[in-house]
N, C-alpha and C positions, 0 to 999 in steps of 0.2 A: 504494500500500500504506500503514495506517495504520501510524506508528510508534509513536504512543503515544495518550492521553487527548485532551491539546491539541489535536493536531493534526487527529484527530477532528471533536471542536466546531467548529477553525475551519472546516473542509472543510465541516460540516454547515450550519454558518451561511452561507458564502460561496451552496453552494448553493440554500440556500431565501430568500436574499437574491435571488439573481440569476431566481428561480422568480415571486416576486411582483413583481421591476421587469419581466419580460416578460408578467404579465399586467395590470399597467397599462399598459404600450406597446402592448398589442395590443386593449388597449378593453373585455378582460374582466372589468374588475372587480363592476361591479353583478351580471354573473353566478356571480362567484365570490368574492361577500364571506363566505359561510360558510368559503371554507376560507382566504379570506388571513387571515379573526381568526384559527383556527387557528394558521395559520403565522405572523403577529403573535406568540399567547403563546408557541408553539414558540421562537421567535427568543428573545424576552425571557428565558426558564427558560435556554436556553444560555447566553445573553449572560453570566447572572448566575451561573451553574454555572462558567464559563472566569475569571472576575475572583475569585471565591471562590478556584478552584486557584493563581490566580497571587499571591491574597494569602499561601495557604499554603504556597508553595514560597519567597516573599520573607520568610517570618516564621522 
């Protein structure tokens, strides 16, 4: 269950983290570089959305 915002993000990143290290392991990348860049900017826009919240809850 989500508790809040954070925890969210990290759950989101953790898992499309874990989505493109199994389709490098499994060989699929040439077949699936449209959607790792996807998942690449996906990752990047959270990354920087979770460090934003963290600078505004530290400020």
């Amino acid at each position: 269950m989500v508790i809040n915002v954070e925890q969210a993000l990290d759950e989101a990143l953790l898992a499309m983290r874990m989505l493109r290290k199994s389709i490098v392991d499994h060989g699929h990348l040439e077949a699936m570089a449209d959607l790792d860049a996807v998942m690449a900017n996906a990752i990047a826009a959270a990354e920087q959305k979770r460090t934003e919240i963290d600078r505004e809850k530290s400020a």
